[in-house]
PyMOL CGO cylinders between C-alpha atoms (Angstrom):
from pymol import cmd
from pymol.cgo import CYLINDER

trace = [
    CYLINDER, -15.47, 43.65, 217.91, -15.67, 47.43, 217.60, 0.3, 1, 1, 1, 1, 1, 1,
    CYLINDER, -15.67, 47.43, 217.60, -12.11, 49.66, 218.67, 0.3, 1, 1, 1, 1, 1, 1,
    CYLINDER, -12.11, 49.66, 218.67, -13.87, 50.95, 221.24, 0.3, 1, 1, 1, 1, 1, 1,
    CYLINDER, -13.87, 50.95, 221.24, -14.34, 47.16, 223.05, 0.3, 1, 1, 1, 1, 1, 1,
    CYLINDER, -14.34, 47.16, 223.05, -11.18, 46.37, 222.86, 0.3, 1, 1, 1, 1, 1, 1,
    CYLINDER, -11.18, 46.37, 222.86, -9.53, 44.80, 225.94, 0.3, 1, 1, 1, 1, 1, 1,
    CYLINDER, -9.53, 44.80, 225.94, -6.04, 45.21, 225.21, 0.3, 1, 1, 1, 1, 1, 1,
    CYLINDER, -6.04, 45.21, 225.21, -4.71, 43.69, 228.54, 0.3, 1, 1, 1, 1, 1, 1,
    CYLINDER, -4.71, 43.69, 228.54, -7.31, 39.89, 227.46, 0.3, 1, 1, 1, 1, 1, 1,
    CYLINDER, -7.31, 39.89, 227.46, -6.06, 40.02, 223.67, 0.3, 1, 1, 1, 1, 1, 1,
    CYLINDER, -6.06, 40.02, 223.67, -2.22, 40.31, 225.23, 0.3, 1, 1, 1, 1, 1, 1,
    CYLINDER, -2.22, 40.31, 225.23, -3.08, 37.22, 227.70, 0.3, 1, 1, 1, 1, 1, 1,
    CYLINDER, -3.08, 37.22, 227.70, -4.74, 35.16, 224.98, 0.3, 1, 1, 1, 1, 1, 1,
    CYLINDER, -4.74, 35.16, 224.98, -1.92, 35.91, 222.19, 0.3, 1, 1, 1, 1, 1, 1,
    CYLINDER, -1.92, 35.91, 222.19, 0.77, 34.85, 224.67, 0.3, 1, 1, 1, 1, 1, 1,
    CYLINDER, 0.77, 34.85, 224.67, -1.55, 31.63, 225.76, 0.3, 1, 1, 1, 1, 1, 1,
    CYLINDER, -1.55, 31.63, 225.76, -0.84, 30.99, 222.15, 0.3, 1, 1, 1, 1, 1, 1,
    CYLINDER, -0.84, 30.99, 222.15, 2.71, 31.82, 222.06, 0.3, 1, 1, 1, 1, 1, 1,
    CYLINDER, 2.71, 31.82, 222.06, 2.77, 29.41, 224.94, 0.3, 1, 1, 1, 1, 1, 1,
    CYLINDER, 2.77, 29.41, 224.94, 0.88, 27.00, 222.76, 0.3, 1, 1, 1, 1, 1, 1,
    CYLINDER, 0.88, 27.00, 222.76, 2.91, 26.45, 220.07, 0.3, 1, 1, 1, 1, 1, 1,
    CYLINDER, 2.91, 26.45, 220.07, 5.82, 26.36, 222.08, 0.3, 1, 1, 1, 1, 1, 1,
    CYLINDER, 5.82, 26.36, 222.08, 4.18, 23.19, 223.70, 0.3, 1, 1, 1, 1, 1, 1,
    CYLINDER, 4.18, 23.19, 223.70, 3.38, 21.87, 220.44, 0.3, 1, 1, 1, 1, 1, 1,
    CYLINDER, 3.38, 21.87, 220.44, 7.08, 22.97, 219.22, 0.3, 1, 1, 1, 1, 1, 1,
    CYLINDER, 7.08, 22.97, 219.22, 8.17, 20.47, 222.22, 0.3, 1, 1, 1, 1, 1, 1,
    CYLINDER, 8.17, 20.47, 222.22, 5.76, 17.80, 221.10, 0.3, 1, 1, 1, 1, 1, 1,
    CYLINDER, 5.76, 17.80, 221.10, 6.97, 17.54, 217.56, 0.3, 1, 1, 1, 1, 1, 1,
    CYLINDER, 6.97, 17.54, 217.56, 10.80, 17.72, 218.89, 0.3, 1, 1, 1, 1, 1, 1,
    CYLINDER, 10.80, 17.72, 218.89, 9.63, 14.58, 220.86, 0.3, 1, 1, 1, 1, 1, 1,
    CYLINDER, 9.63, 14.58, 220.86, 8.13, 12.51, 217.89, 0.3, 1, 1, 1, 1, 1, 1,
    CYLINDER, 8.13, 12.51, 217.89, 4.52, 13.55, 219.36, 0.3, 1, 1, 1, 1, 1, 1,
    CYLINDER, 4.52, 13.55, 219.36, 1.35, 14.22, 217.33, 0.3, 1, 1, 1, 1, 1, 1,
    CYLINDER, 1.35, 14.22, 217.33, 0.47, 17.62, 217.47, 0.3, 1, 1, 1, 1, 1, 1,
    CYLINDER, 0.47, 17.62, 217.47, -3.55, 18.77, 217.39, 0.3, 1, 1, 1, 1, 1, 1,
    CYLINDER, -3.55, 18.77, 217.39, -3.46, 21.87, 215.79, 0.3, 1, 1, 1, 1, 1, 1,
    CYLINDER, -3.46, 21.87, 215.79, -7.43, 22.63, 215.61, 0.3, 1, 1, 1, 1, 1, 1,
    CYLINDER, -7.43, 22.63, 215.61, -7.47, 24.29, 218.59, 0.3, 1, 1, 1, 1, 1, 1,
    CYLINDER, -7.47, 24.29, 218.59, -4.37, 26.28, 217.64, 0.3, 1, 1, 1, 1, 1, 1,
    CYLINDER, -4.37, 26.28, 217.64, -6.33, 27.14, 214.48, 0.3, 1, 1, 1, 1, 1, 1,
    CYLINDER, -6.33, 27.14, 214.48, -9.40, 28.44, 216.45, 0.3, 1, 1, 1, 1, 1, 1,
    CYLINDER, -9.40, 28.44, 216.45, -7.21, 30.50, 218.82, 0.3, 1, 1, 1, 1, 1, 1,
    CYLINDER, -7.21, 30.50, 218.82, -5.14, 32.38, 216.28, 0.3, 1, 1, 1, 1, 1, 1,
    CYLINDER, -5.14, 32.38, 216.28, -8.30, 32.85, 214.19, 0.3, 1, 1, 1, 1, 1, 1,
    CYLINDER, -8.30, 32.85, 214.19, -10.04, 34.19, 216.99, 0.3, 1, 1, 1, 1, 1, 1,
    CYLINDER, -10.04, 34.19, 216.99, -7.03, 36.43, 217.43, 0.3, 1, 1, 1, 1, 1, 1,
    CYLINDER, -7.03, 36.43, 217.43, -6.69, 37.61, 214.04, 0.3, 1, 1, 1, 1, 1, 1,
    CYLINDER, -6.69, 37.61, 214.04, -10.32, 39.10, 214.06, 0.3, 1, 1, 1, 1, 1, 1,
    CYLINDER, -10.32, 39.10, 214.06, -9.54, 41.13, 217.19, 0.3, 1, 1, 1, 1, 1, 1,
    CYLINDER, -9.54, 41.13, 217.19, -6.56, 42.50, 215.59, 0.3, 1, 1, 1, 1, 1, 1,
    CYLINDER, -6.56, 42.50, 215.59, -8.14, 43.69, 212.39, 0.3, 1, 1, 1, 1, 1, 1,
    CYLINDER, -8.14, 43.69, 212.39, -10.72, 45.30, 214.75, 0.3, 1, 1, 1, 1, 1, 1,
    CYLINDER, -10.72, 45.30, 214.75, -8.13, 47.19, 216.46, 0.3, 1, 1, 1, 1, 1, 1,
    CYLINDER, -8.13, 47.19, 216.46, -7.84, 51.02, 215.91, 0.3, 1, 1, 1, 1, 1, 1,
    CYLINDER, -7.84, 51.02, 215.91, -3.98, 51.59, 214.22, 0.3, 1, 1, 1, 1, 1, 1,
    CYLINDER, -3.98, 51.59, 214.22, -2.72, 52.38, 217.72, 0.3, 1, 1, 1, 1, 1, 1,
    CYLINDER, -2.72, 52.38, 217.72, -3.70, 49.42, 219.20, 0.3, 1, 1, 1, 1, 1, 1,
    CYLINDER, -3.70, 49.42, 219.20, -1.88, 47.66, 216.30, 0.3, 1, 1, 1, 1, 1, 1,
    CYLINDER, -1.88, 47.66, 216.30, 1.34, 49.17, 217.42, 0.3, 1, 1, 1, 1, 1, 1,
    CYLINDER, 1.34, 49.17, 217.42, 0.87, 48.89, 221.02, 0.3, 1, 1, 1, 1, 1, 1,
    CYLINDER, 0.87, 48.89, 221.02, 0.53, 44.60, 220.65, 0.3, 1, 1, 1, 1, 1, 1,
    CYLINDER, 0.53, 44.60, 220.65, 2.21, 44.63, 216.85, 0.3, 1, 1, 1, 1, 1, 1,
    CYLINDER, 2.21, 44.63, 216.85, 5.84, 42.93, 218.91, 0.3, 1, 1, 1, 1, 1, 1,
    CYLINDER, 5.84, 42.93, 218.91, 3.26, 40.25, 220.22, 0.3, 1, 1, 1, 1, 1, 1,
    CYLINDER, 3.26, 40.25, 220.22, 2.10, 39.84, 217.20, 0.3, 1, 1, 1, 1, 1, 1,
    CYLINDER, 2.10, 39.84, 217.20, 5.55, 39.41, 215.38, 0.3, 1, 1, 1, 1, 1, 1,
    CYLINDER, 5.55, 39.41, 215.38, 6.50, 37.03, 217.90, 0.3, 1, 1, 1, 1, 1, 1,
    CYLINDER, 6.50, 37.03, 217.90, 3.08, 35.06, 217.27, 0.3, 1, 1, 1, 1, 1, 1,
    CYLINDER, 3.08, 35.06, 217.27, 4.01, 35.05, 213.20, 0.3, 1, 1, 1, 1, 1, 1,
    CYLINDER, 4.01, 35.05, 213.20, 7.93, 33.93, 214.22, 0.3, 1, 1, 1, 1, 1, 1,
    CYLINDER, 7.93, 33.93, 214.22, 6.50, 31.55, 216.26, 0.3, 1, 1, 1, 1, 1, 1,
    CYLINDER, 6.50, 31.55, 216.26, 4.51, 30.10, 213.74, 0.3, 1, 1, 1, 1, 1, 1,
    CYLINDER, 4.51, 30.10, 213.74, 7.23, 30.26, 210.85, 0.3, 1, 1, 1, 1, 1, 1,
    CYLINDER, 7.23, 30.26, 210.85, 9.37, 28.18, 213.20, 0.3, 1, 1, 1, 1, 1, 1,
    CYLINDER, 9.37, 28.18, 213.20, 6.75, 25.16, 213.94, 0.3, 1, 1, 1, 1, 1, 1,
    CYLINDER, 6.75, 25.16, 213.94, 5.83, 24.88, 210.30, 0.3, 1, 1, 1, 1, 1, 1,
    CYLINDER, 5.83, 24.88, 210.30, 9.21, 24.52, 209.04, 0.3, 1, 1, 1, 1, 1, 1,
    CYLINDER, 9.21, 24.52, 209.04, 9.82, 22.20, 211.89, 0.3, 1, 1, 1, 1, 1, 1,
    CYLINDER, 9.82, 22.20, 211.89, 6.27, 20.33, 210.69, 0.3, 1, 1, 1, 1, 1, 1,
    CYLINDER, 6.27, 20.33, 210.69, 7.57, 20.43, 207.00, 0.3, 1, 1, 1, 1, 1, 1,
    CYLINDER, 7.57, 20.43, 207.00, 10.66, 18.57, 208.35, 0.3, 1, 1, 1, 1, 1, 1,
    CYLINDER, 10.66, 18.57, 208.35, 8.74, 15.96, 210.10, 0.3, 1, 1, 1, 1, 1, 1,
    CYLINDER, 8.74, 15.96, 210.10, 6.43, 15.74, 206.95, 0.3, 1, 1, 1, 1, 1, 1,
    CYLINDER, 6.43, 15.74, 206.95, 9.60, 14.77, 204.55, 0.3, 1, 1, 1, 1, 1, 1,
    CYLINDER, 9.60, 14.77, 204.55, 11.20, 12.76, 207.28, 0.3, 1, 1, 1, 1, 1, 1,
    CYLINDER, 11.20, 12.76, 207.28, 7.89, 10.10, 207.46, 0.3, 1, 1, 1, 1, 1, 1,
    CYLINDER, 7.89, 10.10, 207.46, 7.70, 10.32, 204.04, 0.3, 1, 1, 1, 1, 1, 1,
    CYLINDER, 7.70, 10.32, 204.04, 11.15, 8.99, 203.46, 0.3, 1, 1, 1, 1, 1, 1,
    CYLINDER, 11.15, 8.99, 203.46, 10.43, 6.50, 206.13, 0.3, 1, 1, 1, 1, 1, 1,
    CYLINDER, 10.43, 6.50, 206.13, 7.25, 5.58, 204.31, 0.3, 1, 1, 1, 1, 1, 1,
    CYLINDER, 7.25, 5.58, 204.31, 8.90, 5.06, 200.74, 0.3, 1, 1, 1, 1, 1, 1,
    CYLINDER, 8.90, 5.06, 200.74, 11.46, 2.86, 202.27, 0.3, 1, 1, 1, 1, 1, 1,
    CYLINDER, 11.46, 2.86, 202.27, 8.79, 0.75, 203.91, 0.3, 1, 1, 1, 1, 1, 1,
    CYLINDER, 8.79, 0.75, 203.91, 6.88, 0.56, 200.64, 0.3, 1, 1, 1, 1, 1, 1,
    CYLINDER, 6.88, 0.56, 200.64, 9.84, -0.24, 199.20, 0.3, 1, 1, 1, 1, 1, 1,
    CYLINDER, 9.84, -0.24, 199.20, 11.18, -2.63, 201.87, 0.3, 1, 1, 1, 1, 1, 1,
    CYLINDER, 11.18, -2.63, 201.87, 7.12, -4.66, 201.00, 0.3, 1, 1, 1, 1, 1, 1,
    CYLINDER, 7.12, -4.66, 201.00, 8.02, -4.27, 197.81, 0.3, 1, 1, 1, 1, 1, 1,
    CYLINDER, 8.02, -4.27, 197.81, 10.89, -6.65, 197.93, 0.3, 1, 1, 1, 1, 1, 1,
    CYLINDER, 10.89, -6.65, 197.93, 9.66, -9.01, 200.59, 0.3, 1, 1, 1, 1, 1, 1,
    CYLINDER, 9.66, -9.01, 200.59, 6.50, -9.98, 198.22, 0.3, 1, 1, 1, 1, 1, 1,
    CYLINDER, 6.50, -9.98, 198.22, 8.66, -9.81, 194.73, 0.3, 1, 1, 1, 1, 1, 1,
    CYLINDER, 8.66, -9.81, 194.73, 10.63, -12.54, 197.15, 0.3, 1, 1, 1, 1, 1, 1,
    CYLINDER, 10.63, -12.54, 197.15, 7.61, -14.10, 198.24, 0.3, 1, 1, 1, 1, 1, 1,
    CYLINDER, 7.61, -14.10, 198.24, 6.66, -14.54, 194.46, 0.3, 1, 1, 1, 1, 1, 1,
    CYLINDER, 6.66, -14.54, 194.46, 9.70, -15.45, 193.15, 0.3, 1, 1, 1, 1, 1, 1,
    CYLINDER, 9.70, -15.45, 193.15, 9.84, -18.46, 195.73, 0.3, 1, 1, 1, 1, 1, 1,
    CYLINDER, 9.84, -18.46, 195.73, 6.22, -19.55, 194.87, 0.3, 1, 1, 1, 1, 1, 1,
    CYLINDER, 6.22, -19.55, 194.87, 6.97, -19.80, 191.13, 0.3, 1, 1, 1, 1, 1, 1,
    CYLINDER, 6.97, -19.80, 191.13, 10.53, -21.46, 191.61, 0.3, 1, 1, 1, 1, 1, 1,
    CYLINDER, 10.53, -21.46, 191.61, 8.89, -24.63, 193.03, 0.3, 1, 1, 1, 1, 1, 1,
]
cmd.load_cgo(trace, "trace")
């Protein structure tokens, strides 16, 4: 997309669509939901080639929606990095919790 083409008022509605986006998917992880972020992907992709497009005063004029968009996403991966360690924790101590049950399991089949 060439400078000239730009459409600042669309790129401003479809960044804050995906502002509003990941604040849905922000709620979804806060309520043990899976998240699909492929979509999210595409979006802020899509995004991103508009905004190297843009002429440098374009840049400034949408550069606070833009911060928001990278605070945004700072936020939901360190909230995804959270709930990453957290089910891995939860998946050691189930490993761990098999472990026993069939060291148990064996020990009672060789004790008789």
């Amino acid at each position: 997309m060439s400078p000239e083409h730009f459409k600042p008022d669309q790129f401003k509605k479809d960044l804050k669509r995906v502002l509003s986006l990941i604040t849905a998917s922000q709620r979804f992880l806060d309520e043990g939901k899976v998240v699909e972020l492929n979509a999210l992907e595409t979006k802020i992709s899509a995004l991103c080639v508009q905004a190297r497009a843009m002429n440098p005063e374009q840049r400034r004029n949408v550069a606070p929606l833009l911060a928001a968009l990278t605070d945004d996403l700072g936020r939901l991966e360190t909230t995804m990095n959270k709930e990453y360690s957290e089910l891995q924790r939860q998946l050691r101590g189930l490993s761990n919790t098999t472990q026993a049950t069939n060291a148990y399991a064996h020990a009672a089949r060789t004790t008789r």
